[in-house]
C-alpha positions, -999 to 999 in steps of 0.1 A, spaced: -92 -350 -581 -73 -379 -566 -96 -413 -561 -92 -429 -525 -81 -465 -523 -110 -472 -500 -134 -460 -531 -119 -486 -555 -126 -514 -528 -161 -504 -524 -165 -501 -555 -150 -536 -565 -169 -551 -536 -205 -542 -552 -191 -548 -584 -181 -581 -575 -216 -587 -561 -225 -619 -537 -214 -651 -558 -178 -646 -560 -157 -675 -543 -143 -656 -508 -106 -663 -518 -112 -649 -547 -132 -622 -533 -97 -609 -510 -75 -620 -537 -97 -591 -563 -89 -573 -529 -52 -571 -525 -47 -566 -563 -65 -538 -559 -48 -525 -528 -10 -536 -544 -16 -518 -578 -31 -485 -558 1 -489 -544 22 -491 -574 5 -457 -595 -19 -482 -612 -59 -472 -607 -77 -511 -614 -116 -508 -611 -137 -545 -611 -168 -537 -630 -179 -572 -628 -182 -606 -610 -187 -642 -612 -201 -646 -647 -212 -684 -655 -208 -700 -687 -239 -694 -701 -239 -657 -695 -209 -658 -716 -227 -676 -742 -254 -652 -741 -230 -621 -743 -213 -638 -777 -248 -646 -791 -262 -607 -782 
């Protein structure tokens, strides 16, 4: 089975969750919607992370 375009952007919107910066938000987007495009599936399975969530992830 074939995945639609419009399921990877609604995935990558809830993925991307609320704190992403809104150019970066359409910019996640159109790479989506340009690779699609191209043959190339790209799921986001993640947002803004901070610094210290980073730091956590290396420590754990």
């Amino acid at each position: 089975m074939a995945i639609k375009l419009q399921t990877l952007l609604n995935h990558a919107k809830e993925n991307m969750g609320s704190g992403m910066n809104p150019v970066v938000n359409e910019t996640i987007l159109e790479v989506v919607k340009l690779a699609f495009e191209a043959g190339i599936i790209v799921q986001i399975t993640a947002g803004y992370r901070c610094f210290f969530m980073n730091k956590a992830e290396r420590i754990n």
